[in-house]
C-alpha positions as CSV (number, residue, x, y, z in Angstrom):
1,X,-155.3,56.2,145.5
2,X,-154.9,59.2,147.6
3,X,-152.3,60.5,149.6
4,X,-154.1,60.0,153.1
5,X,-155.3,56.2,152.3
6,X,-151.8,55.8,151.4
7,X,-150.6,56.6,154.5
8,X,-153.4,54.9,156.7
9,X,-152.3,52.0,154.6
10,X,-148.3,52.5,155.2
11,X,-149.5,53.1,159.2
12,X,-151.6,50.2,159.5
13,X,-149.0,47.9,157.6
14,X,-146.4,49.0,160.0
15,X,-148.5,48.9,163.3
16,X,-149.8,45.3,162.1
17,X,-145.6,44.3,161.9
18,X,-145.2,45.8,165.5
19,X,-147.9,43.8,166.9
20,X,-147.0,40.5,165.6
21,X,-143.5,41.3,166.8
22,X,-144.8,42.0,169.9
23,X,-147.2,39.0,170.0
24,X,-144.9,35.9,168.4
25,X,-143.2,35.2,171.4
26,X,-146.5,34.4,173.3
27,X,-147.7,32.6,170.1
28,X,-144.7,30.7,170.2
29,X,-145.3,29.8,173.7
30,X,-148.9,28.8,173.0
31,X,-147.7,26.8,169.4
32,X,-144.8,25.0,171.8
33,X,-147.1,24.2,174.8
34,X,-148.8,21.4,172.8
35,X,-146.1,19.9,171.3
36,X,-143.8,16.6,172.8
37,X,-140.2,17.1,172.2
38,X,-140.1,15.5,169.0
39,X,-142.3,18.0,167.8
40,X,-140.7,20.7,169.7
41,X,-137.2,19.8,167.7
42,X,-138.6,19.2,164.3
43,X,-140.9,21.9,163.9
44,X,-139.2,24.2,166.4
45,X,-140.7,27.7,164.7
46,X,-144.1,26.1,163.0
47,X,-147.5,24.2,165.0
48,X,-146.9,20.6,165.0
49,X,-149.9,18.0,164.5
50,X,-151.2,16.0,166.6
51,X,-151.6,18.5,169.3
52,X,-151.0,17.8,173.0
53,X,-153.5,19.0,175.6
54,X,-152.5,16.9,178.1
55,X,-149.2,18.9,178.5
56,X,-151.9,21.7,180.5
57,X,-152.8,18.9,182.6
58,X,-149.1,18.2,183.5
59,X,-148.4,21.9,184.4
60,X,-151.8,22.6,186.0
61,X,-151.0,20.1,188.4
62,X,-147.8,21.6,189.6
63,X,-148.5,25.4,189.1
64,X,-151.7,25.7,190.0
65,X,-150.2,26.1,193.7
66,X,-148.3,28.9,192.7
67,X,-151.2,30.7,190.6
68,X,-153.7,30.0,194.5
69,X,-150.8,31.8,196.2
70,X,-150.5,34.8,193.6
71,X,-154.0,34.9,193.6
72,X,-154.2,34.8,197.3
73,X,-151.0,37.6,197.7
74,X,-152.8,39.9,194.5
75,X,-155.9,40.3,196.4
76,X,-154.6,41.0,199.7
77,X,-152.2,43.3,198.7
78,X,-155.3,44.9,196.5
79,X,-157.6,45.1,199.3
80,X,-154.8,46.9,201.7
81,X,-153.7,49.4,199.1
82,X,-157.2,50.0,198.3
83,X,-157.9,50.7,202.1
84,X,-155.2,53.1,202.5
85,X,-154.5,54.9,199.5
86,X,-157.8,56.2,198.2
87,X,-158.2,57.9,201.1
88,X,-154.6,59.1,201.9
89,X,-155.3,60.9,198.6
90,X,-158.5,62.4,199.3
91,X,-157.4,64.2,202.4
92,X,-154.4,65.5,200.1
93,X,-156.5,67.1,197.2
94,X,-159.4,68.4,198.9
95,X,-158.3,69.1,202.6
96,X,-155.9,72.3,203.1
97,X,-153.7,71.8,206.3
98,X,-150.3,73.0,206.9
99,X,-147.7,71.7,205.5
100,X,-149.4,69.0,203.4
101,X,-147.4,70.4,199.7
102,X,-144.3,69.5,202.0
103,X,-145.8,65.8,203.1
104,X,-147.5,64.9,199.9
105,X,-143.5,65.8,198.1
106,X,-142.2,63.4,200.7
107,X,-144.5,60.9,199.2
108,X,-144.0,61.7,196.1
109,X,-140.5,61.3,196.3
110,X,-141.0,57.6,197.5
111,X,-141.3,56.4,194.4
112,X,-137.9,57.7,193.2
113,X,-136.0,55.6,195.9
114,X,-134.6,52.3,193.4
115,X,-136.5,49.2,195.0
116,X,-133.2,47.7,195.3
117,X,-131.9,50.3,197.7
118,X,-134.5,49.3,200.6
119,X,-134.4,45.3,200.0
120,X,-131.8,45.0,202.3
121,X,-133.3,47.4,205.2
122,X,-136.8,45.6,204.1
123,X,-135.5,41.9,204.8
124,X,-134.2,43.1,208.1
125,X,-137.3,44.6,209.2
126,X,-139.3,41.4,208.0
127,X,-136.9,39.2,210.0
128,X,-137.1,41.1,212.7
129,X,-141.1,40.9,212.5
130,X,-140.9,37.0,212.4
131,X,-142.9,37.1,208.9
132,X,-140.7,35.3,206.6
133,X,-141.0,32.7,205.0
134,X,-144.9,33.4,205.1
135,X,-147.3,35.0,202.5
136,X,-147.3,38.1,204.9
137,X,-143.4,38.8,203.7
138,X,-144.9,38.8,200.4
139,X,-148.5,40.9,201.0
140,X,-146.8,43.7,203.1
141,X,-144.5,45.5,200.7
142,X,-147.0,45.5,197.8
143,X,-149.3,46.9,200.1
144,X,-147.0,49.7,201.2
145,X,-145.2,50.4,197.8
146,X,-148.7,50.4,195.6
147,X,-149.7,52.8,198.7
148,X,-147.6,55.4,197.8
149,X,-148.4,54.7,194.1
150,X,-151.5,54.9,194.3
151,X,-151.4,58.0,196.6
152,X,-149.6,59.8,193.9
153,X,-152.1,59.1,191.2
154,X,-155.0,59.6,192.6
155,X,-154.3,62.7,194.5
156,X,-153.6,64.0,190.5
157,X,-156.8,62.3,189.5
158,X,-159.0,63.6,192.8
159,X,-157.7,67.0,191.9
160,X,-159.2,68.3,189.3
161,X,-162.6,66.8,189.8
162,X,-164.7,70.0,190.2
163,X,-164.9,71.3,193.7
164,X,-169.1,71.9,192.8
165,X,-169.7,68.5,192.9
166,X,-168.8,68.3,196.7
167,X,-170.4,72.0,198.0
168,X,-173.5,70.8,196.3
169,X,-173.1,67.6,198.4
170,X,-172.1,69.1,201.6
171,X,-175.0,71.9,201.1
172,X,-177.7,68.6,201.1
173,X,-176.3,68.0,204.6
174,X,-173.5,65.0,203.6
175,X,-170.7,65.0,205.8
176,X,-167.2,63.9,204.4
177,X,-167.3,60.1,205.4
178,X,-170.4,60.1,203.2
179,X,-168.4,62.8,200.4
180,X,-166.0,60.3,200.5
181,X,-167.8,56.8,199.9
182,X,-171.1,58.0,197.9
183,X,-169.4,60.4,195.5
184,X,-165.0,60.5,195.4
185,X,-165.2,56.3,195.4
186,X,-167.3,56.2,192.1
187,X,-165.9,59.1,189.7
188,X,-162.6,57.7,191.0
189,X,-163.2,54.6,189.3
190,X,-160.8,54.6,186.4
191,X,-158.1,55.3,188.8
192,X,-158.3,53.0,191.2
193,X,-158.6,50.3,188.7
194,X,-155.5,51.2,187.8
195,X,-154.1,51.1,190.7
196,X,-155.7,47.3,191.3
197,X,-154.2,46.5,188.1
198,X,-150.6,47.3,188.6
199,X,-151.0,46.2,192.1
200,X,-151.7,42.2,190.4
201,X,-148.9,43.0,187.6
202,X,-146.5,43.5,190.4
203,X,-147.2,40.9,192.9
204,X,-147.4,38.6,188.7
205,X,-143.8,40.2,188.2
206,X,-141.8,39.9,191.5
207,X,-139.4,37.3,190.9
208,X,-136.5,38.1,193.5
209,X,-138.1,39.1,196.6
210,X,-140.2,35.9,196.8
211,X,-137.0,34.2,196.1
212,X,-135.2,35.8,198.8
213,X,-137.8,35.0,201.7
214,X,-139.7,32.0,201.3
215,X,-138.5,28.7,201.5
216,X,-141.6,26.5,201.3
217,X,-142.7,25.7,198.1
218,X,-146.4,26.2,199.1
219,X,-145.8,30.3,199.8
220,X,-144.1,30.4,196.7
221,X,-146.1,33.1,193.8
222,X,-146.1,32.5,190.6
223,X,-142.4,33.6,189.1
224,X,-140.4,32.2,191.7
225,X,-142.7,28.7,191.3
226,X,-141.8,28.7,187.7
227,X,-138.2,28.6,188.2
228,X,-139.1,26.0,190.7
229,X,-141.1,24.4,187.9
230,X,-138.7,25.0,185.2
231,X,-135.9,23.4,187.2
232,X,-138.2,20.0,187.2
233,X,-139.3,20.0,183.7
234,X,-135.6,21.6,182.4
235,X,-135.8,18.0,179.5
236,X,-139.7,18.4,179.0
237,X,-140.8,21.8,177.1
238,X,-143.6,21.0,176.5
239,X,-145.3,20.9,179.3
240,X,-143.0,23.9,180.3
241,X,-144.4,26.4,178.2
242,X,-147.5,25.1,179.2
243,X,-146.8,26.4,182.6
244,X,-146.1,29.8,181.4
245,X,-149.1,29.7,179.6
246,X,-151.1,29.2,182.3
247,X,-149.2,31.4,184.6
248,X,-149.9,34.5,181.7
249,X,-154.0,33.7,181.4
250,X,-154.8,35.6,184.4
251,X,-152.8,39.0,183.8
252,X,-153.9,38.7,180.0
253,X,-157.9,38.4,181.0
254,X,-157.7,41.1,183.5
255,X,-156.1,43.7,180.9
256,X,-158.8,42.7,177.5
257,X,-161.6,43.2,179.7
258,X,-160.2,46.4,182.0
259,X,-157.5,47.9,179.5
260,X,-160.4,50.8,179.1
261,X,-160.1,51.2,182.6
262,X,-156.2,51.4,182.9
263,X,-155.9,54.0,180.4
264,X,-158.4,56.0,181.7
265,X,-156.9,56.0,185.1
266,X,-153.8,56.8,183.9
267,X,-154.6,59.5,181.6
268,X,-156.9,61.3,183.8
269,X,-154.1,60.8,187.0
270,X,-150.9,62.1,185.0
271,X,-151.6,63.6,181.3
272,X,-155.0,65.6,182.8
273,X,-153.7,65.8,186.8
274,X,-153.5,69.4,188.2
Protein backbone atom coordinates (compact mmCIF):
# COMPACT_ATOMS: atom_id res chain seq x y z
CA UNK A 1 0.00 0.00 0.00
CA UNK A 2 1.34 3.38 -0.67
CA UNK A 3 2.03 6.21 1.30
CA UNK A 4 -0.81 8.46 -0.21
CA UNK A 5 -3.71 5.71 -0.02
CA UNK A 6 -2.48 5.36 3.43
CA UNK A 7 -3.24 8.62 4.20
CA UNK A 8 -6.58 9.07 2.16
CA UNK A 9 -7.41 6.00 4.26
CA UNK A 10 -6.19 7.60 7.78
CA UNK A 11 -8.31 10.99 6.42
CA UNK A 12 -11.25 9.33 5.42
CA UNK A 13 -11.35 7.04 8.72
CA UNK A 14 -11.06 10.11 10.74
CA UNK A 15 -13.52 12.49 8.83
CA UNK A 16 -16.06 9.35 8.87
CA UNK A 17 -15.52 9.51 13.13
CA UNK A 18 -16.20 13.38 12.99
CA UNK A 19 -19.34 13.03 11.06
CA UNK A 20 -20.93 10.35 13.09
CA UNK A 21 -19.96 12.48 16.12
CA UNK A 22 -21.46 15.15 14.60
CA UNK A 23 -24.63 13.30 13.40
CA UNK A 24 -25.51 10.83 16.61
CA UNK A 25 -27.22 13.32 18.43
CA UNK A 26 -29.83 13.82 15.67
CA UNK A 27 -29.81 9.96 15.15
CA UNK A 28 -30.51 9.67 18.65
CA UNK A 29 -33.29 12.06 18.36
CA UNK A 30 -34.74 10.21 15.28
CA UNK A 31 -33.99 6.41 17.17
CA UNK A 32 -35.90 8.13 20.45
CA UNK A 33 -38.79 9.77 18.59
CA UNK A 34 -40.46 6.34 17.99
CA UNK A 35 -40.05 4.82 20.99
CA UNK A 36 -42.79 4.81 24.36
CA UNK A 37 -41.05 5.31 27.56
CA UNK A 38 -40.54 1.75 28.15
CA UNK A 39 -38.50 1.70 25.26
CA UNK A 40 -36.96 4.93 25.85
CA UNK A 41 -35.60 3.45 29.39
CA UNK A 42 -34.63 0.08 28.32
CA UNK A 43 -32.93 0.60 25.29
CA UNK A 44 -32.04 4.28 26.10
CA UNK A 45 -28.73 4.31 23.46
CA UNK A 46 -30.03 1.44 20.77
CA UNK A 47 -33.63 1.51 18.26
CA UNK A 48 -36.29 -0.31 20.05
CA UNK A 49 -38.89 -2.51 18.11
CA UNK A 50 -41.99 -2.12 17.58
CA UNK A 51 -41.66 1.40 16.34
CA UNK A 52 -44.03 4.20 17.11
CA UNK A 53 -45.17 6.56 14.40
CA UNK A 54 -47.98 7.75 16.01
CA UNK A 55 -45.66 9.79 18.45
CA UNK A 56 -45.27 12.34 14.91
CA UNK A 57 -48.91 12.52 15.06
CA UNK A 58 -48.86 13.61 18.72
CA UNK A 59 -46.30 16.37 18.09
CA UNK A 60 -47.56 17.48 14.68
CA UNK A 61 -50.54 18.33 16.26
CA UNK A 62 -49.11 20.72 18.76
CA UNK A 63 -46.08 22.06 16.76
CA UNK A 64 -47.22 22.37 13.68
CA UNK A 65 -48.56 26.01 14.91
CA UNK A 66 -45.20 26.98 15.76
CA UNK A 67 -43.54 25.54 12.38
CA UNK A 68 -46.83 27.96 10.30
CA UNK A 69 -45.60 30.82 12.36
CA UNK A 70 -41.74 30.28 11.66
CA UNK A 71 -42.62 29.69 8.28
CA UNK A 72 -44.79 32.64 8.11
CA UNK A 73 -41.91 35.06 10.14
CA UNK A 74 -38.84 33.23 7.74
CA UNK A 75 -40.49 34.40 4.64
CA UNK A 76 -41.33 37.80 5.57
CA UNK A 77 -38.35 38.57 7.04
CA UNK A 78 -36.71 36.99 3.62
CA UNK A 79 -38.76 38.95 1.35
CA UNK A 80 -37.83 42.39 3.33
CA UNK A 81 -34.16 41.74 3.53
CA UNK A 82 -34.19 40.69 0.08
CA UNK A 83 -35.91 44.10 -0.83
CA UNK A 84 -33.53 46.18 0.81
CA UNK A 85 -30.25 44.70 0.85
CA UNK A 86 -29.43 43.67 -2.66
CA UNK A 87 -29.82 46.87 -3.58
CA UNK A 88 -28.25 48.86 -0.71
CA UNK A 89 -25.26 46.89 -1.90
CA UNK A 90 -25.36 47.63 -5.50
CA UNK A 91 -25.31 51.28 -5.00
CA UNK A 92 -22.19 50.68 -2.69
CA UNK A 93 -19.91 48.60 -5.23
CA UNK A 94 -20.70 50.20 -8.40
CA UNK A 95 -21.80 53.80 -7.58
CA UNK A 96 -18.90 56.34 -6.41
CA UNK A 97 -20.38 59.19 -4.19
CA UNK A 98 -18.85 60.99 -1.44
CA UNK A 99 -18.35 59.57 1.46
CA UNK A 100 -19.79 56.14 0.81
CA UNK A 101 -16.09 54.12 2.25
CA UNK A 102 -17.18 56.24 5.45
CA UNK A 103 -21.13 54.94 5.28
CA UNK A 104 -20.60 51.50 4.06
CA UNK A 105 -17.78 51.24 7.44
CA UNK A 106 -20.67 52.47 9.46
CA UNK A 107 -22.49 49.48 8.25
CA UNK A 108 -20.05 47.34 8.47
CA UNK A 109 -19.38 47.98 11.85
CA UNK A 110 -23.14 47.06 12.64
CA UNK A 111 -22.47 43.71 12.82
CA UNK A 112 -19.84 44.05 15.57
CA UNK A 113 -22.41 45.66 17.99
CA UNK A 114 -23.24 42.08 20.47
CA UNK A 115 -27.18 41.51 19.75
CA UNK A 116 -27.51 41.65 23.39
CA UNK A 117 -26.44 45.21 23.72
CA UNK A 118 -29.56 46.60 21.57
CA UNK A 119 -32.29 44.11 23.05
CA UNK A 120 -33.06 46.34 25.61
CA UNK A 121 -33.20 49.73 23.32
CA UNK A 122 -34.99 47.21 20.69
CA UNK A 123 -37.94 46.18 23.22
CA UNK A 124 -38.40 49.83 24.01
CA UNK A 125 -38.74 50.92 20.52
CA UNK A 126 -41.13 47.92 19.78
CA UNK A 127 -43.29 48.90 22.78
CA UNK A 128 -43.35 52.09 21.89
CA UNK A 129 -44.49 51.06 18.22
CA UNK A 130 -47.46 49.03 19.77
CA UNK A 131 -46.08 45.78 17.84
CA UNK A 132 -45.60 43.37 20.61
CA UNK A 133 -46.83 40.59 21.16
CA UNK A 134 -47.46 40.30 17.24
CA UNK A 135 -45.50 38.43 14.47
CA UNK A 136 -44.31 42.04 13.45
CA UNK A 137 -42.08 42.18 16.86
CA UNK A 138 -40.64 39.10 15.48
CA UNK A 139 -40.42 39.99 11.37
CA UNK A 140 -38.83 43.55 11.92
CA UNK A 141 -35.44 42.85 13.53
CA UNK A 142 -34.57 39.99 11.16
CA UNK A 143 -35.37 42.15 8.58
CA UNK A 144 -33.07 44.90 9.70
CA UNK A 145 -30.21 42.83 11.20
CA UNK A 146 -29.99 40.27 7.96
CA UNK A 147 -30.13 43.89 6.11
CA UNK A 148 -26.98 44.87 7.25
CA UNK A 149 -25.67 41.32 6.75
CA UNK A 150 -26.58 40.96 3.71
CA UNK A 151 -25.34 44.50 2.71
CA UNK A 152 -21.90 43.53 3.87
CA UNK A 153 -21.69 40.43 1.78
CA UNK A 154 -22.97 41.22 -1.16
CA UNK A 155 -21.29 44.56 -1.53
CA UNK A 156 -17.96 41.99 -1.38
CA UNK A 157 -19.58 39.70 -3.74
CA UNK A 158 -21.02 42.68 -6.27
CA UNK A 159 -17.46 43.90 -6.24
CA UNK A 160 -15.43 42.13 -8.08
CA UNK A 161 -17.89 41.07 -10.73
CA UNK A 162 -16.24 42.67 -13.84
CA UNK A 163 -17.13 46.23 -14.52
CA UNK A 164 -17.35 44.95 -18.66
CA UNK A 165 -20.34 43.17 -18.05
CA UNK A 166 -22.25 46.45 -17.14
CA UNK A 167 -20.51 49.05 -19.92
CA UNK A 168 -21.37 46.50 -22.40
CA UNK A 169 -24.94 46.66 -20.94
CA UNK A 170 -25.28 50.33 -20.53
CA UNK A 171 -23.62 50.78 -24.23
CA UNK A 172 -26.90 48.56 -25.62
CA UNK A 173 -28.96 51.44 -24.09
CA UNK A 174 -30.01 49.64 -20.43
CA UNK A 175 -30.39 52.06 -17.79
CA UNK A 176 -29.48 50.97 -14.13
CA UNK A 177 -32.99 49.85 -12.95
CA UNK A 178 -32.67 47.41 -15.84
CA UNK A 179 -28.52 46.78 -14.89
CA UNK A 180 -29.84 46.03 -11.79
CA UNK A 181 -32.79 43.40 -12.26
CA UNK A 182 -31.70 41.73 -15.77
CA UNK A 183 -27.94 41.32 -14.94
CA UNK A 184 -26.62 42.14 -10.91
CA UNK A 185 -29.99 39.94 -9.65
CA UNK A 186 -28.84 36.75 -11.55
CA UNK A 187 -24.87 36.48 -11.23
CA UNK A 188 -25.71 37.43 -7.59
CA UNK A 189 -27.38 34.31 -7.16
CA UNK A 190 -25.11 32.32 -4.81
CA UNK A 191 -25.08 35.24 -2.54
CA UNK A 192 -28.32 36.04 -1.97
CA UNK A 193 -29.12 32.51 -1.26
CA UNK A 194 -27.03 32.86 1.34
CA UNK A 195 -28.30 35.46 2.60
CA UNK A 196 -32.03 33.73 2.47
CA UNK A 197 -30.52 30.91 4.16
CA UNK A 198 -29.15 32.49 7.26
CA UNK A 199 -32.06 34.75 7.23
CA UNK A 200 -34.48 31.17 7.92
CA UNK A 201 -31.50 29.80 10.32
CA UNK A 202 -32.01 32.82 12.39
CA UNK A 203 -35.58 33.39 12.67
CA UNK A 204 -35.19 28.74 13.22
CA UNK A 205 -32.54 29.79 16.09
CA UNK A 206 -34.09 32.84 18.02
CA UNK A 207 -35.04 31.43 21.20
CA UNK A 208 -35.08 34.55 23.63
CA UNK A 209 -36.45 37.36 21.72
CA UNK A 210 -39.66 35.49 20.92
CA UNK A 211 -39.71 34.69 24.46
CA UNK A 212 -39.38 38.09 25.60
CA UNK A 213 -42.34 39.68 23.37
CA UNK A 214 -44.99 37.40 22.65
CA UNK A 215 -47.36 36.11 24.99
CA UNK A 216 -49.89 34.18 22.81
CA UNK A 217 -49.15 30.92 22.09
CA UNK A 218 -50.34 31.32 18.45
CA UNK A 219 -47.26 34.11 17.55
CA UNK A 220 -45.06 31.89 19.14
CA UNK A 221 -41.91 30.38 16.34
CA UNK A 222 -40.65 27.40 16.57
CA UNK A 223 -37.85 27.43 19.61
CA UNK A 224 -39.87 29.34 22.01
CA UNK A 225 -43.05 26.75 21.05
CA UNK A 226 -40.80 23.94 21.94
CA UNK A 227 -40.14 24.99 25.29
CA UNK A 228 -43.74 25.55 25.37
CA UNK A 229 -44.06 21.99 24.09
CA UNK A 230 -41.45 20.51 26.17
CA UNK A 231 -43.01 21.92 29.32
CA UNK A 232 -46.35 19.76 28.35
CA UNK A 233 -44.77 16.57 27.35
CA UNK A 234 -41.74 16.99 30.27
CA UNK A 235 -43.06 12.74 31.25
CA UNK A 236 -43.60 11.79 27.49
CA UNK A 237 -40.20 11.72 25.27
CA UNK A 238 -41.31 10.23 22.92
CA UNK A 239 -43.40 12.25 21.38
CA UNK A 240 -40.92 15.00 22.51
CA UNK A 241 -38.16 14.32 20.35
CA UNK A 242 -40.65 13.80 17.87
CA UNK A 243 -41.26 17.49 18.01
CA UNK A 244 -37.73 18.34 17.52
CA UNK A 245 -37.71 16.22 14.77
CA UNK A 246 -40.14 17.82 13.05
CA UNK A 247 -39.10 21.28 14.05
CA UNK A 248 -35.28 20.31 12.37
CA UNK A 249 -36.94 18.76 8.80
CA UNK A 250 -37.24 22.17 7.38
CA UNK A 251 -33.76 23.78 8.05
CA UNK A 252 -32.17 20.21 7.18
CA UNK A 253 -34.13 20.09 3.53
CA UNK A 254 -33.27 23.61 2.75
CA UNK A 255 -29.41 23.08 3.37
CA UNK A 256 -29.09 19.17 1.19
CA UNK A 257 -30.74 20.80 -1.58
CA UNK A 258 -29.06 24.59 -1.46
CA UNK A 259 -25.69 23.77 0.57
CA UNK A 260 -24.01 24.38 -3.07
CA UNK A 261 -25.49 27.62 -2.96
CA UNK A 262 -24.38 28.69 0.59
CA UNK A 263 -20.93 27.93 0.02
CA UNK A 264 -20.74 29.60 -3.05
CA UNK A 265 -22.22 32.68 -1.64
CA UNK A 266 -20.02 32.74 0.94
CA UNK A 267 -16.88 32.03 -0.66
CA UNK A 268 -17.33 34.34 -3.44
CA UNK A 269 -18.64 37.29 -0.71
CA UNK A 270 -15.65 36.94 1.92
CA UNK A 271 -12.67 34.47 0.78
CA UNK A 272 -12.82 36.08 -3.13
CA UNK A 273 -14.49 39.78 -2.02
CA UNK A 274 -12.36 42.87 -3.13
Amino acid sequence: MSRTRRTNLVAGAALSVLAFVGLFPYLFMVAASVKDNEQFFTSYWSPAWPIHLGNYAVAWEQVSPYLFTSFVVAALAIAGTLLLAPAAAYVFARYRFPGRNALFGLVAALLMVPSVTSLIPLFVLMRDLGILDSRLVLIVPHVTANTVFGIVIMRTYMAQIPEEIFEAARVDGAGGIRVFAALMLPLARPVIGTVALMTVLGVWNDYFWPLLTVQTDEFRTIPAGLAFFANQNVQQWGPLFAGYALASLPLLILFTFLSKWFLAGIQGGIVSGK
